[in-house]
N, C-alpha and C positions, 0 to 999 in steps of 0.2 A: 442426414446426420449419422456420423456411428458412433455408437456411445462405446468408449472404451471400457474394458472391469479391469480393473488392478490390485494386486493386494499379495499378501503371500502364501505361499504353500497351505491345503488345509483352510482358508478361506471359501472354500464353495465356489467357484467362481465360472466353473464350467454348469454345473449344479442352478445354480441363482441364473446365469445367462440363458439358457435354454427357456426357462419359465420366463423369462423379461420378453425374449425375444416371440416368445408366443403372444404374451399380451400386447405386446406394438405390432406383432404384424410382418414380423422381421426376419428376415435372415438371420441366423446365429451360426460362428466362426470361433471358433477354440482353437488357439495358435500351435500349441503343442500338437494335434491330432490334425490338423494341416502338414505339420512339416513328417509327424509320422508317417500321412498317407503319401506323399513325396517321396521319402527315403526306404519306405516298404521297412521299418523297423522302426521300433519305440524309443522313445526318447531317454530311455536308459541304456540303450543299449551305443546312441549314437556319442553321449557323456563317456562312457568305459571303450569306449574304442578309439575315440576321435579325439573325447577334452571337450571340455566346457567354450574353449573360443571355437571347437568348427563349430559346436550346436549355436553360437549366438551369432555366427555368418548365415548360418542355413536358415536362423531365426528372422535375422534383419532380409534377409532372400525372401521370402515368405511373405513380410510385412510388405515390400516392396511390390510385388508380385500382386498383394491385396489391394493397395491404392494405386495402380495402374490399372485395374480392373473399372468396372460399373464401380462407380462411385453414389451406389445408393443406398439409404438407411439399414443398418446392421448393427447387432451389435458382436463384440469381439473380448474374448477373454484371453490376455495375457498370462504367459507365464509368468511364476516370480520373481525372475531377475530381469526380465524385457527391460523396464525401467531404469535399470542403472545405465544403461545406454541413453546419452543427449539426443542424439540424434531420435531414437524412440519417441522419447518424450516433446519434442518438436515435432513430430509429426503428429501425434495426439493431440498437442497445442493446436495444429493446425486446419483439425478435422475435424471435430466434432466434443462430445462431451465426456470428462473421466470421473470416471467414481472410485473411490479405495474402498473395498470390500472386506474389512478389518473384520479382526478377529481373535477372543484371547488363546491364547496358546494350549492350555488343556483343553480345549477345545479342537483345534488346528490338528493336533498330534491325535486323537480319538479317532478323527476322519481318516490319516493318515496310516493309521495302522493298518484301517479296510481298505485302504485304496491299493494301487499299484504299486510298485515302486518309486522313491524320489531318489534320485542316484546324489544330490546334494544332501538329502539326509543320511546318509549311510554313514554312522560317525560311530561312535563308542557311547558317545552320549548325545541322540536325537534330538530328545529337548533342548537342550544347550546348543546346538547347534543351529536347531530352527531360532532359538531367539538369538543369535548372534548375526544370522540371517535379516531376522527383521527388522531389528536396531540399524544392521550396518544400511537400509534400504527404506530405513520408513522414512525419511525426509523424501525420498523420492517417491513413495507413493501418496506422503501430505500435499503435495503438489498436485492435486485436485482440484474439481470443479462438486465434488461433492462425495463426503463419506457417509457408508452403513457398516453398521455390523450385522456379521453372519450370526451370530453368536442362537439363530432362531430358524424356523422350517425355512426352506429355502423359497416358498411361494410365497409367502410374508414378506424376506425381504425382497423379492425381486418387486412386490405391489407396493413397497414401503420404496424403491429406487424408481419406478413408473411413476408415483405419486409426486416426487422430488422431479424428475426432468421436466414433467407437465408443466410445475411452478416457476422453475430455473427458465424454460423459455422467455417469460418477461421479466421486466422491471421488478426488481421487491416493493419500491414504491417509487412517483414518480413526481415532483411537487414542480408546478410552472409558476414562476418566480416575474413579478412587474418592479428590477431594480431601476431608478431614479428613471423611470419611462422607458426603459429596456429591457426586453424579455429576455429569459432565462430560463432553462427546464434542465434541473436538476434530476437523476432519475441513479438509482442501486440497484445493483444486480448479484443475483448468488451465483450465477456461475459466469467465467470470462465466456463460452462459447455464446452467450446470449447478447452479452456485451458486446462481441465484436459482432455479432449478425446485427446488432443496432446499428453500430459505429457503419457496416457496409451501406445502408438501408439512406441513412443519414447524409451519406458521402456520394452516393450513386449516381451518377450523370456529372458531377462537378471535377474540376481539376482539384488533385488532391497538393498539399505541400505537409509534411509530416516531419514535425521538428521533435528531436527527441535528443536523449542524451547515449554516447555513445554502449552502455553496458547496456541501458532499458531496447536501441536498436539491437542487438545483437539476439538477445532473449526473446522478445515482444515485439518486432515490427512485423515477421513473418505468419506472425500468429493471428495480431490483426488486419493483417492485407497479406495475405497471400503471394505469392510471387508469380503466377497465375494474374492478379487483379493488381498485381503495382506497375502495369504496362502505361508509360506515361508521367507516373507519380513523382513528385520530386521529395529526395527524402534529404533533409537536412539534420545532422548529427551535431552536436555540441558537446566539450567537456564541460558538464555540468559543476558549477562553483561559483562562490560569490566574486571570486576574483576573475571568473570569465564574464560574465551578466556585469558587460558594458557597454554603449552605443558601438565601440569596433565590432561588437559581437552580432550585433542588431544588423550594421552596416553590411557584415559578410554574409549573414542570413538574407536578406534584401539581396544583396547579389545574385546570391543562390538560386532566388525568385525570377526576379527577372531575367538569367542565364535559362533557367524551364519554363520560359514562357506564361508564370504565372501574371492571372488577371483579376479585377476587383469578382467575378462569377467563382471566382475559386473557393477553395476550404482550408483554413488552415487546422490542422489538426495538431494539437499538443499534446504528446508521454511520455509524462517522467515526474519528476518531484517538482517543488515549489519553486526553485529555480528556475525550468523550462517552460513551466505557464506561466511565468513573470514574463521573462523572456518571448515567448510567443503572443502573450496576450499584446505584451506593448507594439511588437513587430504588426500582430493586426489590427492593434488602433491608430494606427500610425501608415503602414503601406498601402498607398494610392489611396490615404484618407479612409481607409478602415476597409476590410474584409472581414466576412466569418470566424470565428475560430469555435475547434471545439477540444474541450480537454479531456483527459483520460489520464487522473493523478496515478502514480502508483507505488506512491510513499505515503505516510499516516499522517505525516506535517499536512501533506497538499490536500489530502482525504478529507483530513476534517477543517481545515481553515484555510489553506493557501488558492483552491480553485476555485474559490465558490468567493463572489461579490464584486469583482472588477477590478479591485484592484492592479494594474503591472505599473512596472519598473526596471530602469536599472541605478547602477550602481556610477557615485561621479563624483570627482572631487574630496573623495575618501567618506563619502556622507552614503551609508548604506539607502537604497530606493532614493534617490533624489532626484530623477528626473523619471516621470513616470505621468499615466493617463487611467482615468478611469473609462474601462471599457468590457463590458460585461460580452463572458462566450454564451454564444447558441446554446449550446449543450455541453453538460460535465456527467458522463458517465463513471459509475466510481462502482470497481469490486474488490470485495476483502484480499481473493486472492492473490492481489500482487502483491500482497504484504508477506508472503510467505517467504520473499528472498530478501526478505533486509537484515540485518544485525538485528542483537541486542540494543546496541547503543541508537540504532536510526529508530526502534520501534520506541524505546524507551524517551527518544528526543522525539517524535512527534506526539506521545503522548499527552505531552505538555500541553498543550494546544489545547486537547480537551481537557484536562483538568483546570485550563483558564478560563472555559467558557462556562465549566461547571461551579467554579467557585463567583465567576459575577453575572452571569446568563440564566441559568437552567438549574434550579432543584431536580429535575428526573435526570439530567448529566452529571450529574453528581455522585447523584447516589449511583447511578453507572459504571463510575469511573470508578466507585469505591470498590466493586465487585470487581471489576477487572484488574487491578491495582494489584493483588499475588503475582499473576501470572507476569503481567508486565516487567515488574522486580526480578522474574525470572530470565526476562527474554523471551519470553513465549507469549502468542497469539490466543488473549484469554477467548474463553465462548462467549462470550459477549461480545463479539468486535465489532460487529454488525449492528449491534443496536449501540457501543458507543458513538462509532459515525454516524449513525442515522439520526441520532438526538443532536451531537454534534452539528451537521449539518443545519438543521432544523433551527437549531439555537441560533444560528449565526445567520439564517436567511431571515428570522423573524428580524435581527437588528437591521441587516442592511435591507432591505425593501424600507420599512420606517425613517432610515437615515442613509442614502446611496454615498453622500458625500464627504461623510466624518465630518461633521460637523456639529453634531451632539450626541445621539444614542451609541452608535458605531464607535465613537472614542471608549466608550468599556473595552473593547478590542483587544487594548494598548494597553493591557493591566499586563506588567511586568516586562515590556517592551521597550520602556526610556533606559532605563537601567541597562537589561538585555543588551539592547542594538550599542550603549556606548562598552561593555565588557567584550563584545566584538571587535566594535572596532578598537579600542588597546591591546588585544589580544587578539592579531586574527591567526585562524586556525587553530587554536587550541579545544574552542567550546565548540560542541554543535548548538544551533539555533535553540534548541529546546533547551538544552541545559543553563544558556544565556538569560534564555527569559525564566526559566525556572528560579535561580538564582536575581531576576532583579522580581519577581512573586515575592519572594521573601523577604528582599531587601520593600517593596513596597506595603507588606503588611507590618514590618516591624515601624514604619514611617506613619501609619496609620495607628499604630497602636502607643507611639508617642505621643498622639498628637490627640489621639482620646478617640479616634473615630473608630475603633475593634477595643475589644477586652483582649486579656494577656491568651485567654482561652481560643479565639478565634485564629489569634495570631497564630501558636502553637500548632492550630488543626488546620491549616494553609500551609505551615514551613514541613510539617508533617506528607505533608501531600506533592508538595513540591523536590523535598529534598534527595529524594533517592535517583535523580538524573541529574545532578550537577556532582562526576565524580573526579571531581580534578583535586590534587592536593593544592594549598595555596602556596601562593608564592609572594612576594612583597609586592601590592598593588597598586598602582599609580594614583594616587586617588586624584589627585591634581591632572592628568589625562583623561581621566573618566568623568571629569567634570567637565571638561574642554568638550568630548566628542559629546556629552547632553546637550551643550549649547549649540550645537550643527541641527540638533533631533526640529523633524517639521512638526510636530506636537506642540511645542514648547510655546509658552504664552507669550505675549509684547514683551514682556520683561522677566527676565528667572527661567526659571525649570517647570514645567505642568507635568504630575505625574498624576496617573489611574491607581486611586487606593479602594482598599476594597470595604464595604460594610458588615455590620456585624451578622446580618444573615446574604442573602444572594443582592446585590445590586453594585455601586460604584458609585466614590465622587469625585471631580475633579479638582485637586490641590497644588493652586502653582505659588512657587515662593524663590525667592532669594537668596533662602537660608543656606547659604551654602555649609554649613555645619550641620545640620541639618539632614539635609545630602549623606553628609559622609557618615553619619554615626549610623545613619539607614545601613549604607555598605556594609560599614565595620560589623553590624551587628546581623548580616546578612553573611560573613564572611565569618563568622563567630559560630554561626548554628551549623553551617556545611560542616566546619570543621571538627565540631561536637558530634555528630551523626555522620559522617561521611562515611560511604559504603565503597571500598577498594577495589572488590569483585566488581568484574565488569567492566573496568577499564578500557580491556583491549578486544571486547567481542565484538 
């Protein structure tokens, strides 16, 4: 494995690697002083003669020149802009484990005074420059498999990044699940390179089929199979959406199958969001009477709720999951980091999910979700994310092992999903899934607190919780449509509407009624508090 260092100028990172690399055992490669010893001239001098594109030809030469060599354990300290190159970073993806070597800036510049020259700092004003540097580049060093700061002796952190890889090789934790008679082994990981040495480990000997959606293949299929190890594999791509996740879609996947010679020994593996383990789960309960599957969500909707308990479906007759099987996968491998390339509005719409589990499942989800609840407002990946999944998770395997079927515990699930799924479907494409069922949350606390089953206080601290992902301004709502698309919902009791309302501390109860006024005053008054609180910002990230 070679553990990449990444990070910017003034980070340590030739410094940190040298000591890392004594403590493993290792070869240690400093990319800069490679391509120096190459060109018989320093790397300022080849910037002031050449320009910054031949040094990052000579750079990517270099790189290339390393991975056709022995591909044995080392590790490698990039320079500071290696990374804004894709292609770089795909090959990092694809080798081994990265770390960002951060670092604050009075700092960075201290080091930089003693060191060499940086022919990119050479400006009128250094500091302003380094950090315009690091701004324009730190998303590409977030894109990690794990960060330190230098900010400390450099053998400190190189035993504080020795200490980390040690861990990141396994599971964070690993929990084997007995759904309605069907095993399942749930297992989190901090870093993808460990993930995918699962996923290989898991896959090994079997024909593979790897259903994915077409941006998650482009980014992550090469990362978890190799092109090297996808000799034989059939890889199926999909435009991920509600309005593909239909039996035509199932149909043309099954083709797919049977055109690569897929058989019931095979694996089907799933990546990508809630869509594509719908889609794949149902395809393997279903082709030649059921195959394997295993997932690998890599959106927060699927992380925390869409992969985990069996559920697939598709989409039929304009009735969102209407024809679908329960069929639990092998294994659902789940890491924080692919959440690093979603939106504002994807992180903010799966968040939902857990704050549905936290408000009728989980007291520690909760309180989780409240700490992470800033950052998410923001758009950003609170520190927490890893323990809101992990609770997340946890919450929702405790329901379904107890109830595989929905048939009583497992209907908590569906708190704010009647609502939800009919706002969908009157409106499709406007709401993302989260912000759907955010907005029927609130429509079913205020139905609960009519009805005497919440105080006005609980009500308030659920629409509070709920409200800041339903950013759509209103528009004149059908209410007469959205009571039609409830009546398709498979929840719904013999007769009326059953909707998931919530209690006055953590739990649910089930309330089906008639009333269709009822119904709608929930809406209106659901549709009353968005627009009292409605947060603008954020619309289009």
């Amino acid at each position: 494995m070679i553990i990449w260092l990444q990070g910017p100028s003034g980070a340590g990172k030739t410094t940190i690697g040298r000591e890392l690399a004594g403590l493993r055992g290792v070869p240690f490669v400093d990319l800069d002083e490679e391509i120096e010893h190459q060109e018989g001239r320093s790397v300022a001098d080849i910037f002031w003669s050449d320009g910054e594109a031949a040094f990052r030809r000579l750079e990517w030469n270099a790189l290339l020149a390393l991975m056709e060599g022995e591909r044995s354990p080392k590790v490698v300290a990039l320079g500071g802009g290696a990374v804004v190159d894709h292609d770089v970073r795909s090959m990092m993806r694809g080798s081994g484990l990265r770390v960002f070597v951060d670092v604050e800036p009075d700092v960075a510049m201290a080091r930089l005074e003693r060191d060499v020259p940086r022919p990119l700092l050479y400006d009128d004003d250094p500091p302003a420059k380094w950090r315009r540097l690091y701004n324009a580049r730190r998303r590409y060093y977030e894109e990690t498999d794990l960060t330190v700061r230098s900010d400390r002796a450099p053998a400190e952190v190189a035993r504080a990044i020795a200490d980390e890889i040690d861990r990141a090789a396994d599971p964070l934790w690993t929990w084997p699940a007995d759904i309605g008679g069907e095993p399942s082994v749930v297992a989190g990981f901090g870093a993808l390179y460990a993930l995918a040495q699962r996923m290989r480990t898991l896959t090994h000997g079997h024909r593979v089929c790897l259903v994915t959606d077409r941006l998650v293949e482009r980014y992550y299929a090469d990362y978890l199979f190799p092109e090297r190890e996808r000799e034989g594999m059939i890889t199926l791509a999909v435009d991920a959406s509600e309005e593909t996740k239909t039996l035509a879609t199932i149909e043309e996947l099954a083709a797919g199958m049977v055109a690569g010679g897929f058989t019931r020994e095979g694996v089907i593996v799933a990546v990508g969001g809630g869509v594509v383990t719908d889609m794949a789960g149902f395809l393997g309960a279903i082709f030649m009477r059921g195959v394997r599957t295993i997932y690998v969500p890599t959106t927060l909707l699927a992380q925390v709720d869409a992969a985990v308990g069996g559920k697939t479906a598709v989409n039929a007759a304009g009735v969102r999951n209407l024809i679908g099987a329960f069929r639990q996968p092998d294994h659902v491998l789940v890491a924080s980091q692919f959440l690093r390339s979603l939106t504002a509005r994807e992180l903010r719409s799966g968040f939902v999910e857990a704050v549905k589990m936290g408000i009728i499942n989980s007291q520690p989800l909760a309180a989780a979700v409240d700490a992470a609840l800033p950052a998410i407002l923001e758009g950003e990946l609170p520190q927490n994310i890893d323990e809101v999944i992990r609770l997340s998770l946890r919450a929702k395997l405790d329901v379904v092992e107890q109830d595989a079927r929905d048939s009583s515990l497992r209907l908590s699930l569906n708190f704010g999903h009647t609502f939800g799924h009919a706002l969908e479907a009157v409106e499709p494409g406007v709401y993302a899934h989260g912000e759907a069922v955010a907005f029927g949350m609130i429509a079913a606390a205020a139905m609960a607190c009519e009805l005497g089953t919440i105080s006005n206080e609980r009500r308030d601290w659920i629409a509070q919780r709920s409200l800041p992902f339903t950013v759509h301004e209103r528009d004149t709502h059908n209410m007469n449509a959205l009571l039609r698309a409830m009546e398709s919902d498979k929840k719904r009791g013999g007769s009326g509407y059953r909707f998931v309302l919530p209690t006055e501390s953590t739990g649910f109860v089930l309330h089906d009624t008639d009333d269709r006024e009822l119904v709608v005053r929930a809406m209106e008054a659901a549709f009353r508090e968005i627009e009292a609180r409605h947060r603008p910002a954020g619309i289009n990230d």
